[in-house]
KOLLUM-281876 format. One record per residue (C-alpha): residue in one letter; x, y, z. Coordinates in pm, 1 decimal. Example, Ala and Ser with C-alpha at 12.3 -4.5 7.8 and 13.67 -1.06 7.14 Angstrom:
<recs>
residuo a u 1230.0 v -450.0 w 780.0
residuo s u 1367.0 v -106.0 w 714.0
</recs>
This chain:
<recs>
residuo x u 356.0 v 7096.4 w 7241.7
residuo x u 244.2 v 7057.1 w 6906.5
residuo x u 243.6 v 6647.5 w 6751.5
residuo x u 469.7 v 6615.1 w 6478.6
residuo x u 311.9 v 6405.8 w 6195.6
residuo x u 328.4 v 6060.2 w 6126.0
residuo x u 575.4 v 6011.3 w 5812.4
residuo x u 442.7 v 5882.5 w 5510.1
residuo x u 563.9 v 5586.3 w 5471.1
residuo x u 741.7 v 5520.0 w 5104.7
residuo x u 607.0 v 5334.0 w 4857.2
residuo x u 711.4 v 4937.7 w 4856.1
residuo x u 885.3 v 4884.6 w 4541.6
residuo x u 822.4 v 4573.2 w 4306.1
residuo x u 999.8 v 4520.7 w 4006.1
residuo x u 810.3 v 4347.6 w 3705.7
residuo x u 1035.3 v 4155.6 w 3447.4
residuo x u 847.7 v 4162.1 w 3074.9
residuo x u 963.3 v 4119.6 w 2757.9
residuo x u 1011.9 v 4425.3 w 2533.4
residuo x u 726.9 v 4321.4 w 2283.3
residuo x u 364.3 v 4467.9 w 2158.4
residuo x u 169.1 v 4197.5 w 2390.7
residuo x u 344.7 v 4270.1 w 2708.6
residuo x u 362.9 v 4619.0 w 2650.6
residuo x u -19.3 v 4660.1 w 2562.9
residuo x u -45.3 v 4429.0 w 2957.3
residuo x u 101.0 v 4636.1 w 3140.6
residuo x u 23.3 v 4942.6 w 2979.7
residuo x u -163.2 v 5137.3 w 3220.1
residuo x u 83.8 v 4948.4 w 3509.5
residuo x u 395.5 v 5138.6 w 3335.5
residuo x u 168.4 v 5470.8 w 3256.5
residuo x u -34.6 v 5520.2 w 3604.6
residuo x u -326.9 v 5430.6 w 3434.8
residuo x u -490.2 v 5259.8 w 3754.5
residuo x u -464.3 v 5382.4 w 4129.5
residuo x u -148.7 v 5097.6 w 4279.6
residuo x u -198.1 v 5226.6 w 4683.7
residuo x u 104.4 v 5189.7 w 4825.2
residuo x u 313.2 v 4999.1 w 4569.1
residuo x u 522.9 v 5102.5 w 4307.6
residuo x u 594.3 v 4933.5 w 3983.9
residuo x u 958.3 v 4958.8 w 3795.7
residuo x u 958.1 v 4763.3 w 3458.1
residuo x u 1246.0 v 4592.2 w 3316.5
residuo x u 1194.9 v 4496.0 w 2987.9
residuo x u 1435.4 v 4136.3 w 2887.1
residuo x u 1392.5 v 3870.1 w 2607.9
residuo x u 1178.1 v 3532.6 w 2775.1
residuo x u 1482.1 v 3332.8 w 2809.4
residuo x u 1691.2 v 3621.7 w 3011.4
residuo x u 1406.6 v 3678.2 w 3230.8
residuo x u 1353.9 v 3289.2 w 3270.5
residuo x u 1732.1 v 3244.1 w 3405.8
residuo x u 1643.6 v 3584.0 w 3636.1
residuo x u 1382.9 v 3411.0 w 3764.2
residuo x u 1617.0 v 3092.1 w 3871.8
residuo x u 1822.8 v 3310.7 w 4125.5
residuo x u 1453.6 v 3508.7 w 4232.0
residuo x u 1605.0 v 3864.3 w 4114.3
residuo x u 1246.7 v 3999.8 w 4037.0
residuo x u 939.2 v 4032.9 w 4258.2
residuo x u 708.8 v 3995.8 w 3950.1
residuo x u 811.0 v 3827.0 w 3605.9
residuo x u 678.1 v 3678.3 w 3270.1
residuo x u 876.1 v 3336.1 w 3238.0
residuo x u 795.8 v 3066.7 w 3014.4
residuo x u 564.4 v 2781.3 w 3153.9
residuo x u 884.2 v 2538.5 w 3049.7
residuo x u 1118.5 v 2752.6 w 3319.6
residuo x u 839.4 v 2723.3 w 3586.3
residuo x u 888.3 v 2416.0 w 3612.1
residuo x u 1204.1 v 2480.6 w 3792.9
residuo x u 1041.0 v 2784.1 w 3965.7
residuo x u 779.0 v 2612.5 w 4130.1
residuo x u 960.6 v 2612.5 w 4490.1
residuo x u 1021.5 v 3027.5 w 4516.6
residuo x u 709.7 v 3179.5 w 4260.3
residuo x u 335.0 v 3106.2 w 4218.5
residuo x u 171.6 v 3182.0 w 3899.1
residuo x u -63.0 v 3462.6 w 3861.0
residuo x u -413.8 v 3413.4 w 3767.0
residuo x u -389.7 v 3651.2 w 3514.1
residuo x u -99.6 v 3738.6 w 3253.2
residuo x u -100.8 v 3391.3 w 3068.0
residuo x u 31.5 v 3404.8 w 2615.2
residuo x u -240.8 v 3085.1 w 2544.6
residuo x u -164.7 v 2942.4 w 2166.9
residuo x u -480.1 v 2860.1 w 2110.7
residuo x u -475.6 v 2667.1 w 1817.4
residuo x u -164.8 v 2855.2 w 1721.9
residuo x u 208.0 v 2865.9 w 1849.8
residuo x u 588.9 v 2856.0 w 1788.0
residuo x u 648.5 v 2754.5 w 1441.0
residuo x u 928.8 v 2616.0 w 1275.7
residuo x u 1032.1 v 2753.6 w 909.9
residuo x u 1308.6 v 2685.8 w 702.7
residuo x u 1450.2 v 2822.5 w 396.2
residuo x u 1380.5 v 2532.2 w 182.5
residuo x u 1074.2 v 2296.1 w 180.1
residuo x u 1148.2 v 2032.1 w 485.9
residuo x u 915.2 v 1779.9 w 625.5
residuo x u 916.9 v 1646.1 w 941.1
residuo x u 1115.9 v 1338.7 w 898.4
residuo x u 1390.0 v 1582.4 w 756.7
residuo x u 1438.8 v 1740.4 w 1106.6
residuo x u 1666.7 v 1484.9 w 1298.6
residuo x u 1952.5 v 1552.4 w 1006.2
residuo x u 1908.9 v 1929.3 w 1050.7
residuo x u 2046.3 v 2230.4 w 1314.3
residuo x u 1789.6 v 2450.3 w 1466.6
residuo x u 1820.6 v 2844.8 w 1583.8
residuo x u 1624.1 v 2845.0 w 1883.4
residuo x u 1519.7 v 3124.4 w 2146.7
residuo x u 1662.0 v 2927.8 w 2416.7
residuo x u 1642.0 v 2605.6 w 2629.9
residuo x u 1390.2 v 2730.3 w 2878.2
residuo x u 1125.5 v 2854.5 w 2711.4
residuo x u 842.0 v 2676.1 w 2635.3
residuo x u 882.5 v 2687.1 w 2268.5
residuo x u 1181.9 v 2438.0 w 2290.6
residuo x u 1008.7 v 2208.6 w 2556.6
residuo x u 759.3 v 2194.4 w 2264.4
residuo x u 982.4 v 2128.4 w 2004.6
residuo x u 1174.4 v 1843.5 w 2218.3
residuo x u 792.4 v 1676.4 w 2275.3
residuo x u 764.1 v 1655.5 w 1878.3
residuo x u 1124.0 v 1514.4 w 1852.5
residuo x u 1069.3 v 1282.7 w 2141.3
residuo x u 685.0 v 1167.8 w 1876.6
residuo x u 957.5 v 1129.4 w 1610.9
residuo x u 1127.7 v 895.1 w 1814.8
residuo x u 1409.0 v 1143.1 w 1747.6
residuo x u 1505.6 v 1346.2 w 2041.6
residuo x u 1864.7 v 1234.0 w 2075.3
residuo x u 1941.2 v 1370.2 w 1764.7
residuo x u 1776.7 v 1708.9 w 1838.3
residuo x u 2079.6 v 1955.0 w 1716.9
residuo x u 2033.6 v 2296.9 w 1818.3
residuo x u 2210.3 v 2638.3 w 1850.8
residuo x u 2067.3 v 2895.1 w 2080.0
residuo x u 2016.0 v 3241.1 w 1916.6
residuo x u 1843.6 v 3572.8 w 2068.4
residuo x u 1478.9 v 3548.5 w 1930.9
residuo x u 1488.4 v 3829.1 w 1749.1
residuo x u 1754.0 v 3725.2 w 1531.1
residuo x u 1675.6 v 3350.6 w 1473.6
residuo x u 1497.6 v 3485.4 w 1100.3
residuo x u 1773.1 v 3656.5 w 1006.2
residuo x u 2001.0 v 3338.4 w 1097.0
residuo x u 1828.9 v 3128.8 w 869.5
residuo x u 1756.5 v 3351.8 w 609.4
residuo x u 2133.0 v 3353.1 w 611.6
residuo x u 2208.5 v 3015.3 w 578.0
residuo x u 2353.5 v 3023.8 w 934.5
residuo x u 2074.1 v 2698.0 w 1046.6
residuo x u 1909.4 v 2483.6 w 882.5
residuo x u 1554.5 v 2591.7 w 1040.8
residuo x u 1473.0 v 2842.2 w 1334.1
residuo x u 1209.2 v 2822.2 w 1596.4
residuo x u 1028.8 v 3120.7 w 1562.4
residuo x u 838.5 v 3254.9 w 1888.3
residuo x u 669.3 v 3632.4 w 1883.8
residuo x u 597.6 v 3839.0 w 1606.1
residuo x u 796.0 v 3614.5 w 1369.6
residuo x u 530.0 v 3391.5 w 1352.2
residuo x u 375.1 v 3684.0 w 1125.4
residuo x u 635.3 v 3782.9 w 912.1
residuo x u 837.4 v 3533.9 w 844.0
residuo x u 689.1 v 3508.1 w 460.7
residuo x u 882.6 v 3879.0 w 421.4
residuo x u 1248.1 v 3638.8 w 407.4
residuo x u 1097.5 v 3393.2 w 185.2
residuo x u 1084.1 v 3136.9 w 447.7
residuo x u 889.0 v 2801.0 w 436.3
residuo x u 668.5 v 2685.9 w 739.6
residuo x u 774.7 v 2331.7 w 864.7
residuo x u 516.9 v 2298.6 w 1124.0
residuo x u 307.1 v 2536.7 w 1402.1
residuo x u 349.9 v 2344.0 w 1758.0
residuo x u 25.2 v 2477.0 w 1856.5
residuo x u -126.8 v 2326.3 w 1600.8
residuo x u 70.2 v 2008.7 w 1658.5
residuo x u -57.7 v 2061.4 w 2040.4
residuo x u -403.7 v 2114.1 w 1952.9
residuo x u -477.0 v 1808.3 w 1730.0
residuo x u -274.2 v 1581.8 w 1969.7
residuo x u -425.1 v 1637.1 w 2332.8
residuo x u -751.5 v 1840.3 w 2265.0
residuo x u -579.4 v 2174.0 w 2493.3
residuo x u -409.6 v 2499.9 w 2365.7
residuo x u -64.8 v 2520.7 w 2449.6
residuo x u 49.9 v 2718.5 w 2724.1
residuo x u 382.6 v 2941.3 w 2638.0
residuo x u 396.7 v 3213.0 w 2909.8
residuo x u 312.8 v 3325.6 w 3241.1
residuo x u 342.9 v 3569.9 w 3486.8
residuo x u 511.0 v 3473.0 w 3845.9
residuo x u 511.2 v 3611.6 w 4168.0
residuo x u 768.8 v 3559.4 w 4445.5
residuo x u 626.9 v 3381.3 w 4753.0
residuo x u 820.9 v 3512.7 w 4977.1
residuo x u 563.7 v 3885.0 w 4916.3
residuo x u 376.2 v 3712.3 w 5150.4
residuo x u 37.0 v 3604.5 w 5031.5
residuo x u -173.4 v 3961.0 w 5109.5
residuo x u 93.3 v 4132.2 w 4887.5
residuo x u 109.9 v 3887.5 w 4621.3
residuo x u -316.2 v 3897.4 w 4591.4
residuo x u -288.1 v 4267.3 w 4589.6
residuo x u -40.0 v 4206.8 w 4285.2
residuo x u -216.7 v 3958.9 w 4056.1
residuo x u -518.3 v 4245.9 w 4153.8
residuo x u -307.1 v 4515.8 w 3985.0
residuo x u -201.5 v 4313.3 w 3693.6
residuo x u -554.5 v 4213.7 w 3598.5
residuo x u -667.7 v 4542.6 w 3635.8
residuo x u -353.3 v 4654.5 w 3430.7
residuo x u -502.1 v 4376.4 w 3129.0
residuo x u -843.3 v 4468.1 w 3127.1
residuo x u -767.3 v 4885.1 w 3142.7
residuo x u -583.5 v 4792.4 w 2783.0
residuo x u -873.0 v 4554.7 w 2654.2
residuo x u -1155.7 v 4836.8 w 2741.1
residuo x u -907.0 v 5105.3 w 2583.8
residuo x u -734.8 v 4957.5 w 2295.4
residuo x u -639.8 v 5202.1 w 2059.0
residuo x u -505.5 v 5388.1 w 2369.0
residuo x u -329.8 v 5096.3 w 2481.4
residuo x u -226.7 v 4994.5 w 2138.6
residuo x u -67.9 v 5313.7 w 2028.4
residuo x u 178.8 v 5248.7 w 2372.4
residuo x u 288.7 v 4918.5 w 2244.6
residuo x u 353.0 v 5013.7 w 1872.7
residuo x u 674.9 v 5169.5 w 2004.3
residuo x u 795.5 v 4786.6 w 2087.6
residuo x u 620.8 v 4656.9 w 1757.4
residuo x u 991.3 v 4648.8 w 1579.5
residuo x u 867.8 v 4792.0 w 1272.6
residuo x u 514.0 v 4640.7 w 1239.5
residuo x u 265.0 v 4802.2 w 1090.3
residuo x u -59.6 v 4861.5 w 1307.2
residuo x u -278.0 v 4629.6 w 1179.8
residuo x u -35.2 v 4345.5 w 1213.4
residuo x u 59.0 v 4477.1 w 1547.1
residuo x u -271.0 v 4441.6 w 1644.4
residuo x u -331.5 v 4115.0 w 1513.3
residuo x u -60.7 v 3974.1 w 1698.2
residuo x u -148.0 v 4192.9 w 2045.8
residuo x u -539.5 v 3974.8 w 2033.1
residuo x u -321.8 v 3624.8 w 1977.4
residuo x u -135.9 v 3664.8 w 2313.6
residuo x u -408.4 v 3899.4 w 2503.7
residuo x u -737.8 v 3817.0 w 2496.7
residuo x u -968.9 v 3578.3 w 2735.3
residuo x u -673.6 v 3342.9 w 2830.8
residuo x u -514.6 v 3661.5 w 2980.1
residuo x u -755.2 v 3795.2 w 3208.7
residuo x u -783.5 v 3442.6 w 3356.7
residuo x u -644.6 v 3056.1 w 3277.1
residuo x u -934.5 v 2934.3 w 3408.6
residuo x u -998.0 v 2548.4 w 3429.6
residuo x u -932.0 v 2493.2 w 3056.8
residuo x u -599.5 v 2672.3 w 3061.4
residuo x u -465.4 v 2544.9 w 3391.6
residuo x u -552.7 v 2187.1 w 3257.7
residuo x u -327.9 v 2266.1 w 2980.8
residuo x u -24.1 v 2347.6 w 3207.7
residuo x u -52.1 v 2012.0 w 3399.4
residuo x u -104.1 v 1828.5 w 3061.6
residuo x u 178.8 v 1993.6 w 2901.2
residuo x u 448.7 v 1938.9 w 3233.3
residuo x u 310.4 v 1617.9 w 3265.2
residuo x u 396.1 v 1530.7 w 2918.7
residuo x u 733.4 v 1671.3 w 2952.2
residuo x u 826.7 v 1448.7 w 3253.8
residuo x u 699.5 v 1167.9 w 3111.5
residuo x u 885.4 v 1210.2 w 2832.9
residuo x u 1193.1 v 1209.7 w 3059.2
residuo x u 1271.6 v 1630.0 w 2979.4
residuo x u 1134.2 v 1721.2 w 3314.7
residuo x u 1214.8 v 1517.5 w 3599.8
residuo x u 849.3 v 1542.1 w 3748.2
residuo x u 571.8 v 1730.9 w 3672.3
residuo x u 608.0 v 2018.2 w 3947.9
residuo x u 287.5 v 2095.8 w 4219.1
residuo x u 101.4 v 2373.2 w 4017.0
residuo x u 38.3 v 2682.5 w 4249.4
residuo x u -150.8 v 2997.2 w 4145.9
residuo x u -219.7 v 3302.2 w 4400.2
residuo x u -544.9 v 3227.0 w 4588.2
</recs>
């Protein structure tokens, strides 16, 4: 009697949380297009702003997600960091503009649009309060990111915190700049500031979730060594950019810092949690834990 064959077994499914923008789409470009051989995994994308996949990430919906380095704080116990995957302001950041001319001592007396309370954008913004000796009086309104230009162009805040693309075309609403917290970050501990990363859930296992943070390195440096290819993919979540600018703000957020933290950038996370905790917005600065 004639063996019947083994069945192929079907492909394990993990879900990857990114936001729709160029920078994450020109990641995980060849991930989403087949571009590099996955074995026996398969990858579904779902494409959410920072702060919706940060609250995701609280209740561990996603196998795989970009969350802000602020929300990992609270993430620590169910995801490890990827090696890879990492938006690095490096010497840049979230920026805070206005309609009219404001300094710094202005900001206490004024209410902010801001992408939301998790991100890492706001954890920066309460560390420059908290150097103003002003947190308390931090007044804030929570607005989807892609909106908070349009809110203040309107008269709606007083100032918006501006994270993505904004932070290149904000001059098109006749916006002022107040300040650029990676800037701020820079010249006051010597480190870039870390925004974003990519998680993993530990519960994978740790073969699977090495076999991931495999994938999604190979998925960053497929787009580096093809980027027109990869470029002309992300355009379509570029929200009316032109190319150039596209691809201007694509080598902010992808570069170096993406295909690896290394020391310098994983220095920066425990500098910037550390700060946070001291400053009494974190309760403690959690155990950092990136797949081995």
């Amino acid at each position: 009697m004639t063996a019947l064959p083994e069945p192929t077994p079907s492909p394990r499914l993990i879900r990857v949380g990114h936001s729709p923008d160029p920078d994450d789409a020109f990641m995980f470009y060849a991930l989403a297009n087949d571009k590099i051989a996955t074995g026996p995994l398969r990858f579904s994308h779902e494409l959410q702003d920072i702060e919706t996949l940060n609250r995701r990430a609280l209740q561990g919906e996603l196998e795989v997600s970009a969350v802000s380095i602020h929300a990992y704080a609270y993430l620590a116990e169910r995801y490890a960091l990827l090696t890879c995957g990492c938006s690095m302001g490096d010497k840049y950041g979230p920026i805070l503009v206005a309609r009219r001319r404001l300094a710094l001592r202005d900001l206490p007396d004024v209410t902010i649009a801001v992408p939301g309370t998790l991100t890492t954008a706001f954890l920066a913004l309460q560390l420059l309060f908290e150097s103003l000796h002003a947190r308390p009086r931090l007044r804030y309104r929570v607005v989807p990111f892609d909106q908070i230009l349009q809110t203040v162009a309107a008269g709606q805040c007083d100032a918006g915190l501006i994270i993505h693309e904004g932070q290149l075309t904000f001059h098109n609403l006749g916006l002022n700049l107040i300040i650029d917290l990676g800037v701020w970050w820079q010249d006051r501990t010597g480190l870039p500031l870390p925004l974003g990363g990519n998680v993993v859930r530990k519960d994978l296992g740790a073969d699977l979730m090495r076999q991931i943070n495999y994938l999604v390195q190979q998925s960053i440096q497929y787009a580096l060594a093809h980027r027109q290819e990869a470029l002309d993919y992300a355009l379509q979540f570029a929200r009316g950019m032109d190319p150039q600018l596209a691809d201007r703000f694509v080598s902010m957020y992808v570069n170096h810092w993406t295909i690896d933290y290394g020391q310098h950038g994983r220095a920066a996370i425990e500098r910037l949690l550390h700060e946070a905790a001291l400053a009494r917005i974190l309760p403690a600065p959690p155990p950092l834990e990136f797949v081995a």
